[in-house]
Structures are given as structure tokens and as C-alpha cells.
C-alpha positions as CSV (number, residue, x, y, z in Angstrom):
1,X,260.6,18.3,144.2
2,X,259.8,16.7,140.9
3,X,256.3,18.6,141.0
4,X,258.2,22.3,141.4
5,X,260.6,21.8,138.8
6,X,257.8,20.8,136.4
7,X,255.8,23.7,137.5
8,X,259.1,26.1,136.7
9,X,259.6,24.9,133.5
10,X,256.2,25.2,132.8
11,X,255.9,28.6,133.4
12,X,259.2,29.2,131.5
13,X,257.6,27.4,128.9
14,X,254.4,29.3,128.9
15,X,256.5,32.5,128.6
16,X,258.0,31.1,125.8
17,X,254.7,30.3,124.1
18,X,253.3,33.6,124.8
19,X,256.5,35.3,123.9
20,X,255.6,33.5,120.0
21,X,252.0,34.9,120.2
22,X,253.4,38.5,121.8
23,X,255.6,39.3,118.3
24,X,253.1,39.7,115.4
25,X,256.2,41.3,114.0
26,X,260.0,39.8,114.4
27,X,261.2,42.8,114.0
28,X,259.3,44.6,116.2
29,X,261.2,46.3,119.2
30,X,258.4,47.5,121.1
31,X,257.3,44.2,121.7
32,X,260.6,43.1,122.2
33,X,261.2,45.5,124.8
34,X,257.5,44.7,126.8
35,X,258.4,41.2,126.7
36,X,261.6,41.8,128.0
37,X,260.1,43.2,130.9
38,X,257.6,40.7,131.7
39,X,259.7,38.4,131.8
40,X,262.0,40.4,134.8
41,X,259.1,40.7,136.6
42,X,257.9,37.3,136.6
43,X,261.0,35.0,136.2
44,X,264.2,37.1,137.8
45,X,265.3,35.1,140.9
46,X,265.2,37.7,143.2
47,X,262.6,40.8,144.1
48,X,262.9,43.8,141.6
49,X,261.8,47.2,141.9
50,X,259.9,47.3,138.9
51,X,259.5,51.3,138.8
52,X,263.1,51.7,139.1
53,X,263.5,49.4,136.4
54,X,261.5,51.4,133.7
55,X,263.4,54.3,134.8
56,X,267.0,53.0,134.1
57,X,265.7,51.3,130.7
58,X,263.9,55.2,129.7
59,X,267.4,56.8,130.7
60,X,269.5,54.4,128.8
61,X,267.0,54.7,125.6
62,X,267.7,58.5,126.1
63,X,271.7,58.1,126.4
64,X,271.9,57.0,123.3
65,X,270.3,60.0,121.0
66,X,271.2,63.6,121.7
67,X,273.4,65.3,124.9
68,X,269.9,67.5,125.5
69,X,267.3,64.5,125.5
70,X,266.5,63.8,129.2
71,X,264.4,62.1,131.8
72,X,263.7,63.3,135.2
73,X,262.1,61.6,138.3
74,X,258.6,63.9,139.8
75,X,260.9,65.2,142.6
76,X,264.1,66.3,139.9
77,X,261.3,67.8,137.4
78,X,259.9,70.2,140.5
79,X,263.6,71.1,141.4
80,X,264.3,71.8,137.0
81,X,261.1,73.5,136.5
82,X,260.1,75.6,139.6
83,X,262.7,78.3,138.7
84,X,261.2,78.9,135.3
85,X,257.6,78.7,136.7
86,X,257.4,82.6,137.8
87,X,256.4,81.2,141.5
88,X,256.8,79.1,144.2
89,X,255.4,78.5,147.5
90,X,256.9,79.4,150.8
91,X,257.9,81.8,153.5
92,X,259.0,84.4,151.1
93,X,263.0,84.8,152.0
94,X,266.4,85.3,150.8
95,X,268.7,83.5,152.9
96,X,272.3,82.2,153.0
97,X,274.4,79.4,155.1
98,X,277.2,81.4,157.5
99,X,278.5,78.7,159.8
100,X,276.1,75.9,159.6
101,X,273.3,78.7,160.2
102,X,270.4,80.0,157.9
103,X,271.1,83.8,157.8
104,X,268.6,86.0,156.5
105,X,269.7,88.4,153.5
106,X,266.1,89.6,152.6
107,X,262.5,89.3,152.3
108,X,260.8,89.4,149.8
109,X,258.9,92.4,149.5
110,X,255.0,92.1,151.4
111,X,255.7,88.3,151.0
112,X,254.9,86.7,154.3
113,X,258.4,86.7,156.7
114,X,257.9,90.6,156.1
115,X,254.4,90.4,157.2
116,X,254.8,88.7,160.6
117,X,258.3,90.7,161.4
118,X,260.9,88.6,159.7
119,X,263.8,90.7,159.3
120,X,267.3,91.1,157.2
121,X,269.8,89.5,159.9
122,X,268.1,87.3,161.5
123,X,269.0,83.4,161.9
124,X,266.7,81.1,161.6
125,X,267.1,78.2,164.1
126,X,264.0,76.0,164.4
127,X,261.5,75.3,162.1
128,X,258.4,73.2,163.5
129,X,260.2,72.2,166.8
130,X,263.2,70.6,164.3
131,X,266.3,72.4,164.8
132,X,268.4,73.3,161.7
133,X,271.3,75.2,162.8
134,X,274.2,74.1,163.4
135,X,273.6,70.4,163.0
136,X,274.9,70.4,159.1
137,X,272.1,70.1,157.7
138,X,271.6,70.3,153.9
139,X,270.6,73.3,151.8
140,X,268.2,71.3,149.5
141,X,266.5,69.8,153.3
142,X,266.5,73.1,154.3
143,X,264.4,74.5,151.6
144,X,262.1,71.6,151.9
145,X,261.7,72.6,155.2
146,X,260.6,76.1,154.7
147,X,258.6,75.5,151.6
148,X,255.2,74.1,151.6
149,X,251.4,74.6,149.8
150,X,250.0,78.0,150.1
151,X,248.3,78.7,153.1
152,X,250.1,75.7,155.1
153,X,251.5,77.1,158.6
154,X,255.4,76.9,159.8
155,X,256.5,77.6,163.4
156,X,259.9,79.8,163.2
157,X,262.2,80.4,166.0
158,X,264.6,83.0,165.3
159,X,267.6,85.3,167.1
160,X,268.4,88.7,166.1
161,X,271.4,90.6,166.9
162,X,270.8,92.3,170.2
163,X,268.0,90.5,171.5
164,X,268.5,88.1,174.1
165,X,265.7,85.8,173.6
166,X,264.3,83.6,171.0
167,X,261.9,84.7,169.0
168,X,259.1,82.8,167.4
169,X,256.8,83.6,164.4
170,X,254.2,81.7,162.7
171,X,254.5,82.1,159.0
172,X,251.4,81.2,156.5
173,X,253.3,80.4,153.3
174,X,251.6,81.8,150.5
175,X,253.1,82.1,146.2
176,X,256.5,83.8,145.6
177,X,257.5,85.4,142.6
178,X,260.6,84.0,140.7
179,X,262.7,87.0,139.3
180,X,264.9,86.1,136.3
181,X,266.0,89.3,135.7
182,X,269.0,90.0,138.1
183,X,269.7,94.0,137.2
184,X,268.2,97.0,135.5
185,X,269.6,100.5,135.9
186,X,271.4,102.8,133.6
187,X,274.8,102.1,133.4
188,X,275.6,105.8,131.3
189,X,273.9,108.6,130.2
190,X,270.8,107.6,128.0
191,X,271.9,104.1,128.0
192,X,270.1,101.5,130.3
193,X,271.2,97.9,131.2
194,X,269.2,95.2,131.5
195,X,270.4,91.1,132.5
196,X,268.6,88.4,132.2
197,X,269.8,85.3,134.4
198,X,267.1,83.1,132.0
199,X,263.9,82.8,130.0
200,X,260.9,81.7,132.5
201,X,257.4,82.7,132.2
202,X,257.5,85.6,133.7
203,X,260.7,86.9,131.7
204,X,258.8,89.2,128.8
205,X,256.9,90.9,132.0
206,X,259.9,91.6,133.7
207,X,261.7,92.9,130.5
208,X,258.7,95.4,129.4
209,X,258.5,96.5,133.1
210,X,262.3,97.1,133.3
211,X,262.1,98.6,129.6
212,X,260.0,101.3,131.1
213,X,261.2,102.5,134.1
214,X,264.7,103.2,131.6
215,X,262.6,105.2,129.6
216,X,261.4,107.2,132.1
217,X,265.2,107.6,133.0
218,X,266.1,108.9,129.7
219,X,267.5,105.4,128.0
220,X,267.9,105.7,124.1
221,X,270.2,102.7,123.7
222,X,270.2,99.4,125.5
223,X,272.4,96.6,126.6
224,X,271.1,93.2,127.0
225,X,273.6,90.9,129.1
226,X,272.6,87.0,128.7
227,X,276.3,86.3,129.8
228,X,275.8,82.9,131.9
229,X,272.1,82.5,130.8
230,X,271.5,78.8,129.5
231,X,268.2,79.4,128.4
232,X,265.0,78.5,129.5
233,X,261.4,79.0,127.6
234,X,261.8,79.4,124.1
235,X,258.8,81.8,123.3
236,X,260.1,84.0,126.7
237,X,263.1,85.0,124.1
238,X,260.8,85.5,121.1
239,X,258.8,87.8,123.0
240,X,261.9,90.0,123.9
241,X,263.0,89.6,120.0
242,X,260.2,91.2,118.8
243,X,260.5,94.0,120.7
244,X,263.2,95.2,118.7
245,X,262.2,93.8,114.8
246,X,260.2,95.4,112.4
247,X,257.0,93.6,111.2
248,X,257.3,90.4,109.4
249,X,260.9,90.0,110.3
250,X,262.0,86.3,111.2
251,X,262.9,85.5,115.0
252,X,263.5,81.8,114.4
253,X,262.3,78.8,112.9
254,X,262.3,75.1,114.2
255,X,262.0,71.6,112.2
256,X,262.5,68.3,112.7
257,X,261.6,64.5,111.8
258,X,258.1,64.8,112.4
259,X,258.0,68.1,113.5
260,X,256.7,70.6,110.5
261,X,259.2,73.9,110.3
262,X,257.0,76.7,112.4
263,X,258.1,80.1,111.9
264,X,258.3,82.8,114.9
265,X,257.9,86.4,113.3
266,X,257.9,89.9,114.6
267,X,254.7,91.2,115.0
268,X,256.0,95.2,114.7
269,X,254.4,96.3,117.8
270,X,257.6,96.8,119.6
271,X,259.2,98.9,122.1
272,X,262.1,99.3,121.2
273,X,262.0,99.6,117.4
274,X,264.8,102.7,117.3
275,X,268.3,103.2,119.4
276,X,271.1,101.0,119.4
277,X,271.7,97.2,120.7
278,X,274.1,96.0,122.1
279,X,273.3,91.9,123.4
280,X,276.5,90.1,125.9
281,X,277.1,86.5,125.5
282,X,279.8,84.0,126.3
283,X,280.8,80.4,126.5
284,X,277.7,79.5,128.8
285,X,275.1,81.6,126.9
286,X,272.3,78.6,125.5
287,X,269.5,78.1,123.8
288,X,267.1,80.7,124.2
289,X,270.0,83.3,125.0
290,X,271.3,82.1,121.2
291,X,267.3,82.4,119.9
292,X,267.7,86.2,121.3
293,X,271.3,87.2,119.9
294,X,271.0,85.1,116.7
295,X,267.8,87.6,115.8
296,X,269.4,90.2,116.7
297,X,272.5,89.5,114.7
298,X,271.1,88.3,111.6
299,X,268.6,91.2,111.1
300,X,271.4,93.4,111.7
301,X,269.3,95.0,114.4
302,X,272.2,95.4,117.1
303,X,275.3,93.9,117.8
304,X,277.1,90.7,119.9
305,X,279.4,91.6,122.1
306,X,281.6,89.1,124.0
307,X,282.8,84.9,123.4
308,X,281.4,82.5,121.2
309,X,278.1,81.3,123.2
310,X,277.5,77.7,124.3
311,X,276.1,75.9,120.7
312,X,272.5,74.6,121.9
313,X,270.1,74.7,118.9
314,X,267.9,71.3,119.7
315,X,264.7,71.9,120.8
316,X,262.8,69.8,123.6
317,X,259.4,68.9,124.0
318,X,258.5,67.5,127.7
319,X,256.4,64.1,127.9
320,X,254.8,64.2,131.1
321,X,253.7,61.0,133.2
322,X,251.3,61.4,135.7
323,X,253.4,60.5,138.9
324,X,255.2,64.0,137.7
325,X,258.4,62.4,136.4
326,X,258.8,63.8,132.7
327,X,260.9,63.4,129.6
328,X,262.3,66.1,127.8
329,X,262.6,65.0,123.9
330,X,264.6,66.5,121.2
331,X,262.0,66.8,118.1
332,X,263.5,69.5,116.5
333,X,266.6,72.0,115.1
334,X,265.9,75.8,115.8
335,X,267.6,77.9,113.2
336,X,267.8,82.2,112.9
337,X,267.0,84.0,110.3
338,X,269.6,83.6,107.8
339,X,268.7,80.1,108.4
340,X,272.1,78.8,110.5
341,X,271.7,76.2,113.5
342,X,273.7,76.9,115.8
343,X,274.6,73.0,117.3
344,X,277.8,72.2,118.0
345,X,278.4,68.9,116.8
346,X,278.2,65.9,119.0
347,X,278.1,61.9,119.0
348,X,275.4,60.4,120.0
349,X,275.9,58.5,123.1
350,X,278.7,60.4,124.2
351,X,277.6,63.0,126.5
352,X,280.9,63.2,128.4
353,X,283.1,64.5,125.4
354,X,280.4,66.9,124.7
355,X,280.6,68.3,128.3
356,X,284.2,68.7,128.4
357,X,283.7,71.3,124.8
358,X,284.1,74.5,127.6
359,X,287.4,72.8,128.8
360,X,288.2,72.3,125.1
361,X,287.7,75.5,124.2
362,X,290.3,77.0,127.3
363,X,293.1,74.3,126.1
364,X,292.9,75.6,122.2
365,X,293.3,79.0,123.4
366,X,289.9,80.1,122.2
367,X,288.8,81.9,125.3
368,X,291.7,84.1,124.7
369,X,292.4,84.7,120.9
370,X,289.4,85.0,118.4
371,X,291.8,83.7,115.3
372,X,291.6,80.3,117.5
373,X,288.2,79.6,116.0
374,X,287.9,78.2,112.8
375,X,284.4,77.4,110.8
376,X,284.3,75.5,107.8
377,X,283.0,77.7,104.5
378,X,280.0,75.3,104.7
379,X,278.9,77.1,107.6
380,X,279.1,80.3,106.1
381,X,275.9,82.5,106.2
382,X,275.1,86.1,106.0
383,X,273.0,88.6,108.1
384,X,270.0,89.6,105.7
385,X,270.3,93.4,105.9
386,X,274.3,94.5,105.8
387,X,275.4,90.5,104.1
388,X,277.9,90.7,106.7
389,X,279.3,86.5,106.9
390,X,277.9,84.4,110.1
391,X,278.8,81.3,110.9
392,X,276.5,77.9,111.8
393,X,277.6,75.1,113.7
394,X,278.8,76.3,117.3
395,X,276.8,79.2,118.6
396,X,276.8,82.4,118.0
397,X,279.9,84.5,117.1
398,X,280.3,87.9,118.4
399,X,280.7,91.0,116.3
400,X,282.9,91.9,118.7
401,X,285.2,89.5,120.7
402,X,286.2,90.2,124.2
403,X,288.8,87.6,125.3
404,X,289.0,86.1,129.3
405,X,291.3,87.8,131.3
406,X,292.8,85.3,133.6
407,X,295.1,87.9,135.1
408,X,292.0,89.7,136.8
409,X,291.2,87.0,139.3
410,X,294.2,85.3,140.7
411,X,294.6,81.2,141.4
412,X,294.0,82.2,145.2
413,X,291.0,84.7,144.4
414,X,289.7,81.6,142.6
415,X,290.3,79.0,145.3
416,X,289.2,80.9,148.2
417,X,286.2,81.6,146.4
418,X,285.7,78.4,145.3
419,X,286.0,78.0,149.5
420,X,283.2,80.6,150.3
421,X,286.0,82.6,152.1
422,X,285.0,85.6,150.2
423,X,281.3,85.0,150.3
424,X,281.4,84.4,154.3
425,X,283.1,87.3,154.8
426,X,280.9,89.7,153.5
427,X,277.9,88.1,155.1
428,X,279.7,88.5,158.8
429,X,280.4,92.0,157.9
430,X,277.4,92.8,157.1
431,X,275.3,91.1,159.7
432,X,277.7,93.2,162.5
433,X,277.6,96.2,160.8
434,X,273.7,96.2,158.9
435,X,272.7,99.2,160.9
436,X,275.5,101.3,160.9
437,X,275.8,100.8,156.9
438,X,272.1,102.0,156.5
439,X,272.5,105.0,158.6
440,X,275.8,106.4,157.2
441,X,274.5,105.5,153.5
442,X,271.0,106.5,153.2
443,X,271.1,105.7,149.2
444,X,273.2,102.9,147.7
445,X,274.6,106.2,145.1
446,X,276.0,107.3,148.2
447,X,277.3,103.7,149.6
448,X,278.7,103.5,145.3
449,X,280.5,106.5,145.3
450,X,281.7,106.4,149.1
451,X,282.4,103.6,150.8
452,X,285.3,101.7,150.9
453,X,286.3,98.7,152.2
454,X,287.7,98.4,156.0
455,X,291.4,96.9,156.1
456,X,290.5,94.7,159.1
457,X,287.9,93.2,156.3
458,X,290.4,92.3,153.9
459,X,292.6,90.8,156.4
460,X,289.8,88.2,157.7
461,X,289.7,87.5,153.9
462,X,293.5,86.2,154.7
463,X,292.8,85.0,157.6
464,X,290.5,82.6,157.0
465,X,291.9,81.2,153.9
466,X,294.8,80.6,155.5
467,X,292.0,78.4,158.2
468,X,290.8,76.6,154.9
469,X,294.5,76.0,153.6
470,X,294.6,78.1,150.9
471,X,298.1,79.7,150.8
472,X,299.5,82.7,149.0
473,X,302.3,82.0,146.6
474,X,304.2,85.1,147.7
475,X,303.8,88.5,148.4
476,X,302.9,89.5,144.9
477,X,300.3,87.2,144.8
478,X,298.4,89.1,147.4
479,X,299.0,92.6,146.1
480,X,297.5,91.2,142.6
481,X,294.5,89.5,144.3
482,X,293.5,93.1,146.8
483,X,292.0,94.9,143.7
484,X,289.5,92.5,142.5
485,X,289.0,91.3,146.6
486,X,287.8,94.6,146.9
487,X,285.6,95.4,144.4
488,X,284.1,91.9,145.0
489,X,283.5,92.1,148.9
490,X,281.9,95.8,147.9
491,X,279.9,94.8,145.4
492,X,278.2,91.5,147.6
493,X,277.6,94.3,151.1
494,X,275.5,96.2,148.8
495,X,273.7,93.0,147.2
496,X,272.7,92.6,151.4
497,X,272.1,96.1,151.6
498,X,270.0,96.7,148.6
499,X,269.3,93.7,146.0
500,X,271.4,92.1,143.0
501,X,270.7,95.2,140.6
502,X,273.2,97.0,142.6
503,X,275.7,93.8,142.9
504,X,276.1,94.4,139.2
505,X,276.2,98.1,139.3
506,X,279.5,97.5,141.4
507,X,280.7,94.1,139.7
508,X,279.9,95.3,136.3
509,X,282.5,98.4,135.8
510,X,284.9,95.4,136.4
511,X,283.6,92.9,133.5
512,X,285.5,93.7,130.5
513,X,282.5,92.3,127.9
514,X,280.5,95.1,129.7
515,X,282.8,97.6,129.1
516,X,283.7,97.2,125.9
517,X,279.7,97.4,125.0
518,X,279.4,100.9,126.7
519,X,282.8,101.9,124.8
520,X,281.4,101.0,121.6
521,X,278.5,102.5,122.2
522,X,280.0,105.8,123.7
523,X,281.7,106.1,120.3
């Protein structure tokens, strides 16, 4: 007994002794923290999982600088950066969850479910001999399921409406395209409409290819919606700037610590040099989306429309680690042209106040009353052509404010959407009535202009919120919640019809920032 307690303080002693010949410095944290380490791994009385130890010390060293600095394990940096990527690998559809069921809304065009036969409609049941309906089983388990290296093979067994037996495809998964650009079309006479959902890799392509098929449709003036964009790839939203500058003009700058200031500038080669601008932001515009409209703004090349965006102007730079788990470092400020950052302000450490600055922002009445917002003359700047004041320190301002309407969507539109009520609907609606819709509306102009929506529709809305306990105040209530219902459940048949640019084309004549950009610019 003697002999093991001797041997324990000897090796506690022999830390000790090494831990004197560890710190060449006293003050040297580094060593501190190694030793620190070492010492849990060798002495703790129990087992430890050492990886998951590094972790939880590399996330609380990161809790304690900026809200934006992060760290990621391998399988949450392939879930943060796959969307942004341009690509991913798998069977190549669009699907959605009706009753515990994986539904079919597209495929992606000559992607491989179109090749083998895979069609809008059908359920997916089975994939490699596991069964995945109706066992409530998760999206995120689901997708695993499905995706899968590029050339790999998955067994699919299927049922489509009106065909008695299952049927089964073998898919080879191959690369599918990530589109972060949601709708293009023109929205008036000589005036296109372009949004962007984020900035990826493949974001400037899809801009120039969506800049020229408007052309060819006659667009002079343009409106860019980044409402609900948070950003993505920085140089993505410097490409699309400099479309619009004139040579030499600034796009943005970025400096920090360590970080020497690097200046983006237009190169004068762009597209869309001439017509007007009109760029849509509010409260969840970020980063890249603010990189976009604070060019714009501060060269006095267009104007914002909308709600002061979100206030992100830190810059990350990921660390990688070769078992794929990265950290994403803040090493610099980005400021525009008339060289504001746009930040809010936050305290270090205290990521949950900085969270709650949306919920803030609804309780001080901002959402609703531009004389809510107040900047401090400090943070006064001007745009560099017309000297027109801009403000630093919490995003971008708009030219023109557009407040929330909270009496468009009701507390029960809200709820039961919030419930997938509305969102259900449509997809039973449309997986009954797929064919009959394409036959009687051969264009979606036709289905726009045309269609309206069933009664019996909007009373399943009711019905089944009543099934998930969401009750009606009174009848008034209910006659204020048809309008937007409507327009809603339209607007998601002809996203399963057609694709998201016509969601928009619906949904859009209802969003009030949209319209006041095409009223501005119909003056």
C-alpha cells in the first residue's frame, strides 16, 4: 500500500518538477494552458475524453472575444459550409416531410432522380432496404440517407399516385448544384428583379447569368432583394459590386490587429454601369448583404430600400484542422467606402444580449417608426458623390424606410404557420391535384393571372389548425387572416408547380419593401 502511495506522489511530484522546467516564461499562458492539459490526462481520477476536452477549452477561448468568432466540429463545418460550396453530392431532389413521409416537390433538372424516372409526387419510402416513412424519422437522418460520394449507388422504393405497386429505382448519386439565387424575372416593364438568398461560390455566376436573360427581356433598372440574406463569401458580394461602380471606385476595405487594411476596388468592366438601383434589406440582412448595399449607398450608385440591416462588419478567417473541424476567427473590421463599420456594438463574452438586439429592436418600436433610431454624431459619415449623412455603428440605414406591418399576418396566420398547417396544406393539394393543375395552366402567366384558390382549401387550413389547437379569437380574426392565407397557399402551389422564382412572383406583390422599390422607381 505503502509502495503505491509513494509511487502517486512520485508522479505528482515529477509533474511538479517538469511543470518548473515546462515555464521558461511565468507569464507564459500557452504553457500554462499545455501543462494544464497534461496534467488531466495523466492525473484526473477518472477516464477523459481527451478530444472532447480540447474542444470545450477552444469553444470557451472563443466565448470570450467576439459574438462572430466560432469553432465547429468536421461533421457541423460540412453542414455550415456545404450550402455555400456551389455543390453537393446526392440523388439530385427537392423534397418535403407531409405526414412523416418524404414527398417529392422536384428534381433537379438532368440530375440523377430525373434520369432513372424519379418524378414530382412521388414518396419515397425505403432507401437501401431501411424504411423511412412513417417511422419519424429525422430530416437531418434523412438527408444523410440519401446523400453520399459521387458515383456511390442507392436502392429507392417509391409509390406514385395511381400506381398500385412499389416502385424501385437505383440511383447513382453524382454533384448537385447549390442555387443561391431564389428568383429572377421582371417584376414591371424594363425593370427586372433579382434575390439573392446568400453569397456562395457560385453567387457572381448566377447573378451575370440572371443579369442577362433581363436584358434580353428589356430590363433598364434593377432591384436587388438581400432581405433575409446573412451573408456568406465576402468576395461573392464584391464581384456583384463591381458590376455596378465605375473604375477605381472603392467596394470595401478590411483591417485589423495583424491584418494590414486590403482595399477591394471596381475594376470598371461592369454590366450594369447605367439604369437605376434599387438594393432591399432588413433586420436579418449581414455581412456580405451590408458589403453589397454599403457600396452601393456610399457611391451614391442606387438606393436602400427597407429596415436598418443586421450590423455584422467583422470579418472571419477559418483555421482548419485536419479531422475537418475548423475555427472561424475574427481578424479584422470591414468598412465601405466613406469608411463607416457597420458593427453593432457588443460585449465580449456576452453573446446572449447580442442575440436578443432583433427582439430589442421590436420592443423600442424601431421596426415600426424610423425616428426610433438614434446614432450618435460620432457615427456620422457621408456618401462620397451627393455628401448625403450615413451612419456607422449598426448596419446600414435605408434611404428609404419601410416599417413591418404586423396587421398583414395575423397571431393565427403566424401560429399555424409556425405549425406547418399552411405549408401541409398546399403540399396535399397539390400532390391530389398535380396533373389537373398542369393541364388547365399550361404557363404559370396563366396559373398567375387565373387561378384562384378552392374554398374547400381554405377550410382544411381551419380545419387542421383547429387539429393542432390553434384557435381563432373570433370571427374577425378569420376574415383578417383569408387575404394573406390566400395569397400564401397560391403563391407555395406554384413553387410545386414551377420553382421559387415564381413563389416570389406571387408573394412579392404582397411585400411592402418590394413595393415601395417599384413605386419609387415608377416615379
Amino acid at each position: 500500500m505503502k509502495k503505491i502511495i509513494f509511487s502517486i506522489l512520485g508522479l505528482a511530484m515529477s509533474f511538479s518538477v517538469s511543470a518548473q522546467r515546462l515555464f521558461t516564461n511565468d507569464a507564459d499562458p500557452q504553457q500554462k494552458l499545455h501543462y494544464a492539459s497534461m496534467a488531466i490526462s495523466n492525473l484526473y481520477v477518472d477516464t477523459v475524453d481527451e478530444s472532447k476536452l480540447v474542444e470545450d477549452a477552444i469553444r470557451g477561448m472563443l466565448k470570450e472575444l467576439d459574438p462572430h468568432s466560432s469553432y465547429t466540429t468536421a461533421k457541423e463545418t460540412k453542414a455550415m459550409t456545404e450550402p455555400l460550396q456551389g455543390s453537393f453530392e446526392g440523388i439530385g431532389v427537392q423534397f418535403n416531410m407531409a405526414k412523416d413521409t418524404l414527398l417529392v416537390i422536384q428534381t433537379v433538372s438532368n440530375g440523377p432522380s430525373e434520369k432513372v424516372g424519379i418524378l414530382a409526387g412521388d414518396r419515397i419510402v425505403c432507401v437501401d432496404d431501411t424504411t423511412i416513412a412513417g417511422v419519424k424519422m429525422s430530416r437531418e437522418e434523412i438527408m444523410r440517407r440519401l446523400r453520399g460520394k459521387k458515383g456511390t449507388k442507392v436502392n429507392l422504393k417509391v409509390l406514385r399516385r395511381g400506381i398500385s405497386d412499389m416502385l424501385t429505382f437505383t440511383v447513382t448519386r453524382d454533384k448537385i448544384p447549390v442555387h443561391t439565387i431564389d428568383a429572377v424575372y421582371m417584376i414591371r416593364p424594363e425593370v427586372g428583379y433579382i434575390r439573392i438568398s446568400s453569397f456562395g461560390a457560385t453567387t457572381y455566376e448566377e447573378f451575370m447569368q440572371a443579369v442577362e436573360t433581363l436584358k434580353a427581356q428589356g430590363m433598364k433598372d434593377v432591384i436587388v432583394d438581400l432581405q433575409e440574406n446573412g451573408g456568406g463569401y465576402l468576395q461573392s458580394a464584391v464581384q456583384i459590386a463591381n458590376e455596378f461602380l465605375q473604375k477605381e471606385d472603392l467596394i470595401v476595405y478590411t483591417e485589423g490587429r495583424t491584418t494590414r487594411r486590403q482595399e477591394f476596388k471596381a475594376d470598371g468592366r461592369g454590366k450594369l454601369l447605367d439604369g437605376r438601383v434599387m438594393v432591399l434589406v432588413n433586420e436579418y440582412s449581414a455581412s456580405a448583404s451590408e458589403i453589397l448595399s454599403g457600396a452601393i449607398q456610399d457611391q451614391d450608385r442606387g438606393q436602400i430600400v427597407g429596415r436598418r440591416s443586421f450590423g455584422k462588419g467583422l470579418v472571419q478567417r477559418p483555421i482548419e484542422f485536419p479531422d475537418g473541424s475548423m475555427i472561424r476567427l475574427t481578424v479584422a473590421h470591414y468598412y465601405t467606402p466613406s469608411g463607416r463599420c457597420i458593427q453593432k456594438p457588443y460585449e465580449k463574452g456576452d453573446k446572449e444580449d447580442y442575440e436578443m438586439d432583433i427582439e430589442k429592436r421590436f420592443k423600442h418600436g424601431e421596426l415600426y417608426c424610423r425616428d426610433s433610431i438614434h446614432f450618435a454624431d460620432s457615427l456620422k459619415f457621408h456618401t462620397l458623390r451627393r455628401k448625403a449623412v450615413v451612419y456607422g455603428g449598426g448596419g446600414i440605414m435605408p434611404d428609404f424606410f419601410v416599417p413591418l406591418d404586423t396587421t398583414q399576418y395575423t397571431m393565427y396566420h403566424r401560429q399555424i404557420s409556425a405549425k406547418g398547417v399552411i405549408i401541409n396544406t398546399s403540399l396535399k393539394y397539390v400532390d391530389q391535384n398535380r396533373k389537373k393543375l398542369k393541364k388547365e395552366y399550361k404557363t404559370f402567366e396563366e396559373f398567375r393571372d387565373n387561378f384562384e384558390l378552392p374554398e374547400e382549401v381554405l377550410q382544411e387550413v381551419f380545419d387542421e389548425a383547429e387539429k393542432a389547437k390553434v384557435k381563432l379569437k373570433d370571427e374577425e380574426e378569420r376574415q383578417r387572416s383569408i387575404p394573406m392565407l390566400k395569397i400564401q397557399l397560391k403563391a407555395l402551389i406554384a413553387r410545386d408547380i414551377w420553382d421559387m422564382s415564381q413563389y416570389y412572383q406571387i408573394i412579392n406583390e404582397e411585400n411592402h419593401i418590394v413595393r415601395k422599390a417599384v413605386e419609387l422607381l415608377g416615379k
